[in-house]
C-alpha positions as CSV (number, residue, x, y, z in Angstrom):
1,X,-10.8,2.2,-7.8
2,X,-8.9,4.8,-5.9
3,X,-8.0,5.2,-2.5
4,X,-6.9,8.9,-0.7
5,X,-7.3,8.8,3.1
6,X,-5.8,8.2,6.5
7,X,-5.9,4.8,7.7
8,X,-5.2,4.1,10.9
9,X,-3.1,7.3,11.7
10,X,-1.1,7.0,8.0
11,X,-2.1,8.8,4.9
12,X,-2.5,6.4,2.0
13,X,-2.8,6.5,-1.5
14,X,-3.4,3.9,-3.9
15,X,-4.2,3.2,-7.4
16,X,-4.2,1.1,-10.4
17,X,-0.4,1.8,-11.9
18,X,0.0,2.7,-15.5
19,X,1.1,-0.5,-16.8
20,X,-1.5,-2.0,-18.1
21,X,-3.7,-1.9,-14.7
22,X,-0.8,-5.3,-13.8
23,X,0.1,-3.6,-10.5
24,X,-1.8,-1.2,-7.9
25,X,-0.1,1.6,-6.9
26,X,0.5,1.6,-3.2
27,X,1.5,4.9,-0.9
28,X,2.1,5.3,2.9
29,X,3.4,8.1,4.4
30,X,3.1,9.0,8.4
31,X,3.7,12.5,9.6
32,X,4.6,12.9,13.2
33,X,2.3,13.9,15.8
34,X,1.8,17.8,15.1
35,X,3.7,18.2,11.8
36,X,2.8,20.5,9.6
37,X,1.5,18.5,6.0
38,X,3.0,20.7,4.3
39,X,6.9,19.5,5.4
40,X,8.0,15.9,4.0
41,X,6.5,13.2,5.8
42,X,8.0,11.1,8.6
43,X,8.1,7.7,6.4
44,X,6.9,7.4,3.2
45,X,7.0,3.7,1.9
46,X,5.9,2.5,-1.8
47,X,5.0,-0.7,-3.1
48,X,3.4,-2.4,-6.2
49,X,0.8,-4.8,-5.8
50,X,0.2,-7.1,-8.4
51,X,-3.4,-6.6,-9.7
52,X,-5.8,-9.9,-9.3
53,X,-8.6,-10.9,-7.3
54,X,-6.3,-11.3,-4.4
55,X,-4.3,-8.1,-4.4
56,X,-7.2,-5.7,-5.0
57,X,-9.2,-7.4,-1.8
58,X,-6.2,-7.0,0.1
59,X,-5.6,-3.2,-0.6
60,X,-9.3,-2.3,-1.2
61,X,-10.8,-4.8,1.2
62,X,-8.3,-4.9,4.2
63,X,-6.6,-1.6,3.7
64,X,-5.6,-1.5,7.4
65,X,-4.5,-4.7,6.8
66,X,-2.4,-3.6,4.1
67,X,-1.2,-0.2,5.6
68,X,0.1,-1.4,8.6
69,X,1.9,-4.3,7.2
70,X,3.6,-1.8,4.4
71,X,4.6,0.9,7.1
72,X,7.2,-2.1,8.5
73,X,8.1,-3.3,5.6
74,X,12.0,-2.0,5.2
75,X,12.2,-1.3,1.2
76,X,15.7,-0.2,0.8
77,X,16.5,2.4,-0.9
78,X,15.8,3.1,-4.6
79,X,14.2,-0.3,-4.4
80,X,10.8,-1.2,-6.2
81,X,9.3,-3.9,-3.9
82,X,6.5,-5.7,-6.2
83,X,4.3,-7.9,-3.9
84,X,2.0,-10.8,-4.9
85,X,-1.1,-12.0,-2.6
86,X,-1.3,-15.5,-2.4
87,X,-5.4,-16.2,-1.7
88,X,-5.2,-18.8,1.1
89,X,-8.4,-19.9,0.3
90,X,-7.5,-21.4,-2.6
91,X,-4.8,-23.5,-0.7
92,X,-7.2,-25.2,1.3
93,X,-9.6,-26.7,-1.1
């Protein structure tokens, strides 16, 4: 599944990765309020997702969920942030 939209005032993109389909491919980028599209974006934040049941609801289920939390996320530079969903549900049982 694919995802190429804005979200809550960020553009998002977000994919299965090409490793296997172990991570999804997460993009935000937010442009300023009337930027052109065409000029680099004001913030532009990747992240890998790893890909199970929990990961792919979080980025495909509660993408504004997602966005928002990776737009403050500070990823330092030349930095490949890898996150892994823990499903809370399965804590409580």
């Amino acid at each position: 599944m694919e995802i190429n939209r804005w979200v809550d005032g960020y553009k998002i993109q977000a994919f299965p990765w090409v490793d296997g389909e172990k991570t999804i491919y997460v993009n935000v980028q937010y442009y300023s309020p009337g930027s052109s599209l065409s000029q680099p974006p004001a913030m532009d934040k990747s992240v890998w997702i790893i890909n199970d049941v929990a990961g792919r609801r979080f980025v495909y289920e509660y993408t504004a969920t997602a966005v928002n939390y990776i737009a403050h996320l500070f990823i330092p530079t030349d930095a490949q942030l890898i996150i892994k969903i823990e499903d809370t549900n399965t804590m409580r049982k």
